[in-house]
DRENSE-63646 format. One line per field, with one value per residue (C-alpha): x, y, z; residue number from 1. Coordinates in nm, 2 decimals. Layout:
X = c(X|...) $
Y = c(Y|...) $
Z = c(Z|...) $
pos = c(NUM|...) $
This chain:
X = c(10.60|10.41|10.66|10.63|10.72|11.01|11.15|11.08|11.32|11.56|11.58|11.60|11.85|12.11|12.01|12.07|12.39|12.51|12.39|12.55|12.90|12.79|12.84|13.09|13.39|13.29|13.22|13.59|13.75|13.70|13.75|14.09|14.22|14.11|14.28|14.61|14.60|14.39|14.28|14.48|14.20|13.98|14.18|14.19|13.79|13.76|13.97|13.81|13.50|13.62|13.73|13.34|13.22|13.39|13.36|13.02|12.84|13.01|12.93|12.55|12.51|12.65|12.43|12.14|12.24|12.29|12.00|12.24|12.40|12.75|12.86|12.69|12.86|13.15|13.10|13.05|13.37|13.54|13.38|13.42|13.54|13.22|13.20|13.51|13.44|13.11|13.29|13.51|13.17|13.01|13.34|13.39|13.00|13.03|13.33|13.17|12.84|12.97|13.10|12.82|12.56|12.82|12.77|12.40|12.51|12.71|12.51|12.21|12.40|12.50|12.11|11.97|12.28|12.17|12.46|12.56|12.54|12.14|12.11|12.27|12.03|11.72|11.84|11.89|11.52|11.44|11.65|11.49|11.11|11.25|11.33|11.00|10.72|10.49|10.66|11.01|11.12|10.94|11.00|11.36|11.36|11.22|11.41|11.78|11.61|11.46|11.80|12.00|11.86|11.85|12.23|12.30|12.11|12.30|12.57|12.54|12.43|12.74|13.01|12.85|12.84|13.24|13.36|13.54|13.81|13.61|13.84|14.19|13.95|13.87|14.20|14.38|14.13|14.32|14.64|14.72|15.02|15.00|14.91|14.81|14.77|14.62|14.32|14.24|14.26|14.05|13.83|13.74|13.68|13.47|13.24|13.24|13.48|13.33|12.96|12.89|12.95|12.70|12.45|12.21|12.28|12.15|11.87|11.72|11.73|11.54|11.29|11.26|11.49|11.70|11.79|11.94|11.63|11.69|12.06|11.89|11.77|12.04|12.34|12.08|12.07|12.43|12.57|12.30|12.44|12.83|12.68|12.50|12.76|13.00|12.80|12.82|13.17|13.25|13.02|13.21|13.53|13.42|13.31|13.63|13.84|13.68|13.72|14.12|14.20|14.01|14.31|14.13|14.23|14.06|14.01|14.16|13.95|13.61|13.74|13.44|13.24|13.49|13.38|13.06|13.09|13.39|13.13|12.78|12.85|12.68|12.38|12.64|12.70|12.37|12.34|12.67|12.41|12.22|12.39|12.60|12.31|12.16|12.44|12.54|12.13|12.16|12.48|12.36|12.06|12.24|12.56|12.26|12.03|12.35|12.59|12.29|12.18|12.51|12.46|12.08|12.17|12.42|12.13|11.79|11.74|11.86|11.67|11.33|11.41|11.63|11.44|11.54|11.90|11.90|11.81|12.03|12.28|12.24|12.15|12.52|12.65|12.49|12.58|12.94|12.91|12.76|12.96|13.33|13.30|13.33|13.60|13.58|13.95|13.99|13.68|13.98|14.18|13.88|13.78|14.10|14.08|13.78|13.97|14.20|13.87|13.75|14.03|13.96|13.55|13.56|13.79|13.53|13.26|13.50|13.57|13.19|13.10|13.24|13.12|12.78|12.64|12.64|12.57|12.41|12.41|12.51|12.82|12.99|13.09|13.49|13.51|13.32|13.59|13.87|13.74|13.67|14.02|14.18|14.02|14.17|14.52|14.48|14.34|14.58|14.91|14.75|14.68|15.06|15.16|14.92|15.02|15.39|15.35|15.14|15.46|15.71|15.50|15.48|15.87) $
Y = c(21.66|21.93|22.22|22.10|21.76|21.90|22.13|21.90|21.63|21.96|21.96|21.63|21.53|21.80|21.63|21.31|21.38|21.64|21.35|21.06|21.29|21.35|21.07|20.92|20.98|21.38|21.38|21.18|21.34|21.70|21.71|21.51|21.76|22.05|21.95|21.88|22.18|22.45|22.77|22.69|22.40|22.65|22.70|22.34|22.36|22.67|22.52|22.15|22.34|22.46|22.14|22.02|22.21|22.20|21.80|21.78|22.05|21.83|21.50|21.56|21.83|21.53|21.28|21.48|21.52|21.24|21.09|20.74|20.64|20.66|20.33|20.34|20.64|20.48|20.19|20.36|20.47|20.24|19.89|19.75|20.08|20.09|19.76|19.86|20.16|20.02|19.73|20.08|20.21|19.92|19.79|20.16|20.19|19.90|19.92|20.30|20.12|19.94|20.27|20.43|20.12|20.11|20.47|20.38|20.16|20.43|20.68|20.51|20.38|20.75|20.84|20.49|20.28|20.00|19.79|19.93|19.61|19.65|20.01|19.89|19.63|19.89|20.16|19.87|19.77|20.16|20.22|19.93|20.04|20.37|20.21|19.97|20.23|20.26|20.66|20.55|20.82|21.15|20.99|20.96|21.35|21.43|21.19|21.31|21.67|21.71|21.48|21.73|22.03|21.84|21.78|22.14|22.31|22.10|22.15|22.55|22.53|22.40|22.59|22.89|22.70|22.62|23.02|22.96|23.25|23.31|23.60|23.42|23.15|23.38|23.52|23.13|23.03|23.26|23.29|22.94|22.87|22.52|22.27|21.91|21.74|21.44|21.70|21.81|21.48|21.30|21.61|21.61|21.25|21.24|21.51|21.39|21.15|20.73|20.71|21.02|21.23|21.04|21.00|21.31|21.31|20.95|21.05|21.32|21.04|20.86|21.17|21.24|21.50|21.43|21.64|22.01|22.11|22.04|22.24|22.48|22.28|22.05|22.32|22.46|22.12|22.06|22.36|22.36|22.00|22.13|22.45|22.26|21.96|22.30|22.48|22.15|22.08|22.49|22.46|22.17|22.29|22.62|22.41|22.20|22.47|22.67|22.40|22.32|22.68|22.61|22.39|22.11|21.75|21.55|21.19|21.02|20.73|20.96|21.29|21.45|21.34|21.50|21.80|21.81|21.69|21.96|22.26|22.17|21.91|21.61|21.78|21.84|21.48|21.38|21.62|21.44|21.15|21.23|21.40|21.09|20.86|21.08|21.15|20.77|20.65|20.91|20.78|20.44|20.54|20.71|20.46|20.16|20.39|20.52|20.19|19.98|20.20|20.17|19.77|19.84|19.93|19.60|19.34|19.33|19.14|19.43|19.70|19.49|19.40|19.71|19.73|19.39|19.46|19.74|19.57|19.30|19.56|19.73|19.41|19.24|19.59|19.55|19.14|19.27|19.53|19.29|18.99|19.20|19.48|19.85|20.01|20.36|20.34|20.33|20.59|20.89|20.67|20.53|20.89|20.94|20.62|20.79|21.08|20.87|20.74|21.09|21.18|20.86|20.92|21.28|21.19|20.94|21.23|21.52|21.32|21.19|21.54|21.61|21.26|21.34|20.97|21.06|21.39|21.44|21.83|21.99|22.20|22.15|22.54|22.64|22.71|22.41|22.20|22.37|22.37|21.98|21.90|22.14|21.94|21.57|21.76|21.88|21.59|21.35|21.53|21.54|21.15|21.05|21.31|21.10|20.76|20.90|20.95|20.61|20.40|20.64|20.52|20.17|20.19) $
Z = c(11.91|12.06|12.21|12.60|12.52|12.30|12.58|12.84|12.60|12.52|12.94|13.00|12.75|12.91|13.25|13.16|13.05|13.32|13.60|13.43|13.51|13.83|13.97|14.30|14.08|14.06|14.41|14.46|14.21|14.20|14.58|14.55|14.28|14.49|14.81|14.55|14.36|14.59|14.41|14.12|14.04|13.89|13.61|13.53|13.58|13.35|13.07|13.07|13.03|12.71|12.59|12.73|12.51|12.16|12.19|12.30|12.05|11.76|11.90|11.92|11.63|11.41|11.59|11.51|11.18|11.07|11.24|11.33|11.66|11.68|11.62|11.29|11.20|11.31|11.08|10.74|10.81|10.83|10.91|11.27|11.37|11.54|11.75|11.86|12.00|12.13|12.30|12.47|12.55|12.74|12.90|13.04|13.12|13.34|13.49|13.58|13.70|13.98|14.12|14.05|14.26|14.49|14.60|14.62|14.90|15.05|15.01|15.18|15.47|15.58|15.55|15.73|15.83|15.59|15.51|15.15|14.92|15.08|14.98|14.60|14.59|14.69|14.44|14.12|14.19|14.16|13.84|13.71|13.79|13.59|13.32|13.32|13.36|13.05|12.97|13.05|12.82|12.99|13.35|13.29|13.16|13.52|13.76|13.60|13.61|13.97|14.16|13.96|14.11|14.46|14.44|14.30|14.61|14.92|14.75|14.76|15.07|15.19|14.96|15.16|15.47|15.42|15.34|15.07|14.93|14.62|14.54|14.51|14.34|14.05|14.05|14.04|13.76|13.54|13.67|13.83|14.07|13.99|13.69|13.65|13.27|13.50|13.67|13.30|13.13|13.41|13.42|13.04|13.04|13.36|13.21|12.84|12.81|12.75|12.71|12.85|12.60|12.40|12.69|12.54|12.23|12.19|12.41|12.18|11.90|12.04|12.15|11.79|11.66|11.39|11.08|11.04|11.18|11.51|11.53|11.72|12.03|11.95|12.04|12.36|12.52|12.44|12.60|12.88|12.98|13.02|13.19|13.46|13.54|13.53|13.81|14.07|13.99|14.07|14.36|14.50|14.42|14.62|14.92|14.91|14.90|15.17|15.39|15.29|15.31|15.71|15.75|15.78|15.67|15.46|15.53|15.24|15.26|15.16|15.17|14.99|15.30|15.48|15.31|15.36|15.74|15.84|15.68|15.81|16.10|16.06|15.91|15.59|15.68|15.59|15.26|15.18|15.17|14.98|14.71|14.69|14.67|14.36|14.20|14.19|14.10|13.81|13.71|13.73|13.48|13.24|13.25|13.16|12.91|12.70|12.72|12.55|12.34|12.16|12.14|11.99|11.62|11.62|11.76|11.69|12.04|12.21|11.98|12.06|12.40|12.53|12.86|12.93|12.83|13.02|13.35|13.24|13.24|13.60|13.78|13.66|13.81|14.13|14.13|14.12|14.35|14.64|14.56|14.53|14.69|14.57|14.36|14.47|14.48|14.10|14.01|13.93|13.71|13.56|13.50|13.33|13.11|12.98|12.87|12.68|12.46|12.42|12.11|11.93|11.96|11.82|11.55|11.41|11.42|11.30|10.98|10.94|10.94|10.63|10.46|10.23|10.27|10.67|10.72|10.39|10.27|10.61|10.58|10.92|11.05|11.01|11.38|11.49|11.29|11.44|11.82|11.77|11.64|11.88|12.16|11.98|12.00|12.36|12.50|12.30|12.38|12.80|12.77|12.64|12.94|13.16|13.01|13.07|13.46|13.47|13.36|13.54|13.86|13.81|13.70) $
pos = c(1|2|3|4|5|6|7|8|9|10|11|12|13|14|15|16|17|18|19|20|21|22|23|24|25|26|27|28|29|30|31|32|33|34|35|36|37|38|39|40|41|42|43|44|45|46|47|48|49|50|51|52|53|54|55|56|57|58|59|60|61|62|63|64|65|66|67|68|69|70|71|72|73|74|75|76|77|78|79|80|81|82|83|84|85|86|87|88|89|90|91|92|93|94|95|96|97|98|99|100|101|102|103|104|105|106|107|108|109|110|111|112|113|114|115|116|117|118|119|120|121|122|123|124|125|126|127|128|129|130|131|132|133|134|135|136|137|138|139|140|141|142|143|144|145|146|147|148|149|150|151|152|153|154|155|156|157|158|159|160|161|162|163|164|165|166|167|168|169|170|171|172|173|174|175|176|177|178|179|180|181|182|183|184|185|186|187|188|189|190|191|192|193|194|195|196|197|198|199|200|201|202|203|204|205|206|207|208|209|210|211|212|213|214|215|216|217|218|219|220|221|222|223|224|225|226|227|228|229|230|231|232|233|234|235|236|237|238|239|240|241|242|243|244|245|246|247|248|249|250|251|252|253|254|255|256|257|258|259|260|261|262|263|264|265|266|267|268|269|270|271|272|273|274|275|276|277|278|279|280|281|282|283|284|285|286|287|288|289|290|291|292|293|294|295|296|297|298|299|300|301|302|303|304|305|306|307|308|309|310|311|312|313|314|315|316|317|318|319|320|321|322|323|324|325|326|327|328|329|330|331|332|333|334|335|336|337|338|339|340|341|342|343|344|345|346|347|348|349|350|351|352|353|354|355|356|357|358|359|360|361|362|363|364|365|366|367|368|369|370|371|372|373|374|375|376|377|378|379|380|381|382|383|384|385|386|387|388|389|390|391|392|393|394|395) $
């Protein structure tokens, strides 16, 4: 691989990722938490980037490592460990995918007032030409990469647009009024929590690294994926909160819209467009690429035929989305079911890094270990919390 094509993959895995968080439950999400918890959120963002971090750098260093897909790691440790967690994986990918076509729909129908299951149908036929182009690969590295930056920039534009208190920001994100297990839990899952924590990892597999020597770009694409899904969640947290801290109310029905539309007028109406509609197509890409690349090592139809699956995959999300509707209304607790998968997922990798037939001769680092299994105890003791409050509600 000649060093364009491997920084171009380096890039493009850390998009792929970062994109496949962004998606409608982001948007939904981080604006919901803002509104709820104010300046106080950014500690909540400042500290599940943390936990971003220590799981993600282990899940892909091992990956890499060990040259295997997870559930294969998963397996020789203990057999059908991993086709259960791949039968987590796909359900969650899924269940994530109708959200994510359905804010195609949306997202369109703000930017051309197609009816949305029309604007679904239109972005599944462009996810699947994506998929179906001869370099499927390098043209997936450059359609996460260039919406990414797209949703970044009208997004800026309209934190700055909204005024936001930056200064009691910064000072909340340290010292916070006010704290949520929920935010954190569904935070950490939304970023990193399901398949999306395995999203690039799984994608520089397949681009060809593999071994101890690829750590290096291994840890750069890693980090670079938290960093950038971390700048548009603080962005949009900055623009939410500017337009709170207006007074304004949010309409609870899309009150990220409501952001965008209460900064910019209907101009922010129309970025809110089209940051919905790419962060959703993105999300529908990675959701498809990542959930069946966990079925490939466990068929050999799949493996052969994974562009078929693939479109399988996202045209039974867009059949759902048409025929029932879209569940928009469940995207934060879905988020949040993620989180709960997260502890189990970085167990299996925190113990395969220390088993020789996996990982071979690579000595996992002390403080690696320690950030890995301090992220399991954190986001294990936050999810009986969250589980807590879940029956307490229904009770």
């Amino acid at each position: 691989m000649n060093s364009i094509k491997k920084q171009n993959a380096i890039i493009g895995a850390a998009f792929l990722m970062a994109t496949s968080a962004i998606g409608p439950g982001f948007l939904t999400q981080t604006t919901v938490f803002t509104q709820q918890l104010l300046a106080s959120f950014g500690f909540v963002i400042l500290l599940s980037i943390l936990l971003d971090i220590g799981a993600q750098l282990n899940i892909w260093r091992i990956l890499v490592v060990s040259s295997k897909r997870a559930p294969i790691i998963a397996n020789e440790l203990l057999p059908g460990l991993g086709y259960f967690i791949t039968g987590l994986i796909v359900l969650g990918g899924i269940a994530f995918n109708i959200g994510n076509i359905g804010g195609c729909g949306l997202g369109l129908q703000v930017l051309t007032g197609l009816n949305p299951a029309v604007g679904a149908i239109i972005s599944c036929f462009l996810a699947l030409f994506i998929f179906w182009m001869k370099e499927a690969g390098a043209l997936l590295d450059r359609f996460t990469k260039i919406l990414g930056m797209l949703m970044m920039g009208l997004t800026l534009y309209i934190a700055v647009s909204a005024n936001p208190p930056v200064q009691e920001a910064i000072i909340h994100s340290f010292i916070p009024t006010v704290f949520s297990a929920k935010a954190i839990v569904t935070l950490v899952g939304g970023t990193v929590g399901g398949y999306i924590c395995f999203a690039g990892g799984h994608r520089l597999l397949d681009a060809g690294f593999s071994g101890t020597a690829s750590l290096r770009e291994t840890n750069k694409s890693a980090v670079s994926g938290i960093i950038i899904t971390a700048i548009m969640r603080v962005v949009l947290f900055l623009a939410a909160l500017g337009v709170v801290s207006g007074g304004a109310v949010l309409d609870p029905s899309n009150p990220a819209a409501s952001v965008f539309k209460f900064a910019a007028g209907n101009l922010g109406y129309l970025f809110f467009g089209v940051v919905l509609w790419a962060a959703a197509i993105t999300s529908v890409v990675g959701a498809a690429y990542t959930s069946i690349s966990f079925l490939r090592n466990f068929s050999s139809w799949v493996d052969k035929h994974h562009q078929i699956a693939i479109s399988i995959f996202i045209i039974i999300s867009t059949l759902v989305f048409t025929f029932l509707g879209n569940p928009v209304k469940i995207l934060v607790t879905v988020g949040a079911l993620n989180g709960l998968i997260l502890p189990v997922a970085l167990a299996v990798i925190l113990v395969a890094a220390h088993h020789k037939k996996i990982v071979g001769n690579y000595k996992q680092p002390l403080w690696l270990d320690i950030a890995g299994w301090l992220v399991v105890a954190v986001m294990t003791t936050l999810s009986v919390l969250t589980i807590k409050d879940w029956i307490a509600a229904l009770v």
